[in-house]
Every structure is written in C-alpha cells, then in structure tokens.
N, C-alpha and C positions, 0 to 999 in steps of 0.2 A: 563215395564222392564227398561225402558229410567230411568224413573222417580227411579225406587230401585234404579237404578246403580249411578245416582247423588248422592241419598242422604248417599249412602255408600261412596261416594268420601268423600263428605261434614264431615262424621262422622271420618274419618280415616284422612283427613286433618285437620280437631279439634284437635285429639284430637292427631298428630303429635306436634301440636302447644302449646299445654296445657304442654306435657310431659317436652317438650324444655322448657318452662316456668320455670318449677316448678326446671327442674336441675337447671338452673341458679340463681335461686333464694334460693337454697336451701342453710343456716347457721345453726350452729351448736352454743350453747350459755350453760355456762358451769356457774352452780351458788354453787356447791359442797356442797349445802343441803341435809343434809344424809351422809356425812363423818364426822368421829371420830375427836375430839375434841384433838388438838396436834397428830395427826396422819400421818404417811407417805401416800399420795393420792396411788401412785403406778399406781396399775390396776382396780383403783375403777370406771373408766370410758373405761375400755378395755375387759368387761366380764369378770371382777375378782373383786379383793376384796383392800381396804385399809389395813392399819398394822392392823385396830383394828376389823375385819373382819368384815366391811360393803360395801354393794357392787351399786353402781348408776348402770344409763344406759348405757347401752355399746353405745358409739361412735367410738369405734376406737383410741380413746387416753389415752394413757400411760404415765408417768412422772417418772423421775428421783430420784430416793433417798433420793436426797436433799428437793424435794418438798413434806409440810405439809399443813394442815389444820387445822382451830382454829376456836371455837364457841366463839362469841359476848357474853358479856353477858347484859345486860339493864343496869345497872349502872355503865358499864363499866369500872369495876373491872379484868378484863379479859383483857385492856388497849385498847382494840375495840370499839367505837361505831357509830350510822348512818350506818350504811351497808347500798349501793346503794339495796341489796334484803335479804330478808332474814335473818340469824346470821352468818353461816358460810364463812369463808375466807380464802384464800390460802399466802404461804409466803413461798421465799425458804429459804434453809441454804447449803452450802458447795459447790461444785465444780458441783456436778451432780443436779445442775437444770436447768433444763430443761423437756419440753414437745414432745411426739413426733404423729405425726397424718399422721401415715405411709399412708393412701389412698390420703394425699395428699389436701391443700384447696388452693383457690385463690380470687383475687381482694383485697380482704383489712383484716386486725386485728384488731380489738377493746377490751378493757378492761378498767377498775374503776380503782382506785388506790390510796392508802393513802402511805406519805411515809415523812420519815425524812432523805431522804436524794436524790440529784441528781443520778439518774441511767440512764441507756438503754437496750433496748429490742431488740433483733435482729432474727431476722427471717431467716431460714435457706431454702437449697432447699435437704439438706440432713438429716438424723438422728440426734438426739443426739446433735444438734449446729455443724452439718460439715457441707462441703461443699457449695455450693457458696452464698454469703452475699444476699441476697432479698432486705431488708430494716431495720432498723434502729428506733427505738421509742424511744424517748426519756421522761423520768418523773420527775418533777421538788420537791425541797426540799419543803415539808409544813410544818416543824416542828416550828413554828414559830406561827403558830393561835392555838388560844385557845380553850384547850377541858374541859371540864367538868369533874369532879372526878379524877380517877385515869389513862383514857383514854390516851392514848399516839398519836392513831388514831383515828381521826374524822373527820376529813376533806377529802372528799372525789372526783376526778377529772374523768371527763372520757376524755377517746384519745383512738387514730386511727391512723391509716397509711392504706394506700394505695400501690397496689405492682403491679409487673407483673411477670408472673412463674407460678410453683408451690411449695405451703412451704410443707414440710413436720414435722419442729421441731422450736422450738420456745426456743430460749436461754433467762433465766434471770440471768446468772451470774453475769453481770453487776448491777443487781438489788435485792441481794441477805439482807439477814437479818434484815435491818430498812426499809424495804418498805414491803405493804401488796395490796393484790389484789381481784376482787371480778367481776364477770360475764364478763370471756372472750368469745368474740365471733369471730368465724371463717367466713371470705366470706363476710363480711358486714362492714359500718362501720360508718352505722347512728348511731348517738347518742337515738335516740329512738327504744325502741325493735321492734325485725321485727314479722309483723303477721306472724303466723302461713299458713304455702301452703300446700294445701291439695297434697294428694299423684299420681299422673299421672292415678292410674288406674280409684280412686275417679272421677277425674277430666273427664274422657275418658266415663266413665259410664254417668256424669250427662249430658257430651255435646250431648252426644247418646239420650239419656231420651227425652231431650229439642227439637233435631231434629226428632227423631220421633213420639211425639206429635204435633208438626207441621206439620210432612208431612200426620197426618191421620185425622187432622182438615178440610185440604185439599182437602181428598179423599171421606170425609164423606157428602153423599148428605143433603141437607138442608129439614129438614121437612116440608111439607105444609099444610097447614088448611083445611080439608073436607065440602066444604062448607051445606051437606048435614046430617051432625052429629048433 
C-alpha cells in the first residue's frame, strides 16, 4: 500500500510538472495560409470567417478592418516574393489596424517583415490599441535592395521584443500600407520556430505509462531455471 501511495504521489507530482510546463511554453504562430487573397482577416482566426468567406483555426484572435491578406505569387507579379512560409501575407491599411487576443499572451512578440518604409509596432494591455503601452517594435526601411521582376517585397527580417504584463492587442498603425508581414508569433520570441508541446493530458498519461511500468518491472518476481526440466 506504501509502495501504490508513492507511486501515485510520483504520478500526480509529474504530471503537476508537465502541465506547468506545457502552459509556459505554450505560443501561438500565425502564417494566414488559407486566407483570401486581398481579403479583410477579421475573424478568420476567432471561429469565424475572412471577407472572402474562409475560415482558419480558431485562436482567439481577431483584427481590425483595416487588416488584409495577399497571396504571393512565384514570379512576383503580385509585388511579394521569398515569403519566410508559405504565399500568404498580411498588410494593414487605415486607422483600424490592429489585432486583438482578448485571453491575453505574455513574455515576448515576434514576426517577419518586409517593408519600405521605417514603422512601429506597439503592443497594448488593452483592446483595440488602448490602454497602457507594454512595448514598442520597431521596423526598419528595406526599400532599397533589390527584388527581382516586378516584386516590391523581397527582403525579408525577423524581430522580437520582449515585455512584461499581459498584451492583449497589438497596434500597427504606425506601420500601416508600405510594410507587409508574415508568421506572427505570440509568447516566444526565438528566431527559430518553436516545437510543437504536447498537451498536459498527453503528457500526464505518458508519465503515468512510464511510472507504471517501472513500478511492475519491480513487483514482477524473476523467473528461474527448473533444473529438472
């Protein structure tokens, strides 16, 4: 009984630890593969749909009117090319851009960015770009190296910031029209994608698995050679 009640500590202190893990670690990375080509985003990443009615996975985040979406095209004719993933890219226009990620993330922001022109990004702890300043991103003018065909963007940068709070909305007014953007990510803010965390229960289930075939390697008497066989 000694012995169950350890390894049920053992299993419940796992996989307290895993859980704790996995929130901390958990990002969210946004590459708008599957939005409408010159399309309002909207709620195509809030359990709803783009203007042009296609719909991603729901994260929890919604954007601003002003914010669009645009397909690459290979000869870059479409004035896009090199996309850090994929074809599609995000760009705002007008006074309402902005994102907003009402549950809330923290530690840092990351995103790609091609642009011809100096901007900033600012990070809010309110809706909509309100409420109190977090941090500050700044994106520098590339319009100066050379693209290929009729491409306007090709050059491509990544940046990051680091914060403390929680954001809930991400302003680009500051970086609206001649700048384009491509795989933001929320809670992180290495320059390499982050693997994939399994989900707390996954994790809770495999440390369980692991500790109970130990504990019954254990219990299980060792066979012995009949020397009369």
């Amino acid at each position: 009984m000694l012995r169950k009640n350890k390894y049920l500590s053992w299993v419940l202190c796992a996989g307290m630890t895993l859980f704790s893990y996995s929130a901390s670690a958990s990002i969210v990375e946004l590459d708008f593969e599957g939005a409408g080509d010159f399309s309002n985003l909207l709620n195509f990443y809030n359990g709803g749909f783009d203007s042009a009615g296609n719909q991603g996975v729901n994260h929890g985040i919604s954007f601003g009117s002003g914010a669009f979406t645009a397909v690459a095209a290979d000869d870059g004719s479409s004035g896009f090319t090199n996309l850090p993933s994929g074809q599609t890219l995000l760009f705002f226009e007008g006074p309402a851009s902005w994102l907003n990620f009402e549950a809330g993330f923290t530690d840092a922001f990351a995103l790609h960015y091609s642009s011809a022109q100096v901007g900033q990004i600012m990070i809010f702890d309110g809706l909509a770009g309100t409420g109190n300043l977090l941090a500050s991103l700044n994106i520098s003018n590339q319009f100066d190296r050379l693209c290929a065909g009729d491409s306007y963007f090709c050059t491509w940068d990544f940046a990051s910031i680091s914060f403390s709070g929680i954001a809930r909305s991400v302003s680009f007014a500051q970086a609206t029209e001649w700048s384009a953007f491509d795989n933001l990510r929320f809670g992180v803010s290495s320059s390499q994608p982050g693997a994939p965390v399994p989900a707390p229960a996954t994790l809770l289930l495999l440390a369980s698995g692991l500790l109970l075939a130990r504990q019954t390697r254990r219990q299980t008497p060792k066979k012995t050679t009949n020397p009369l066989a």
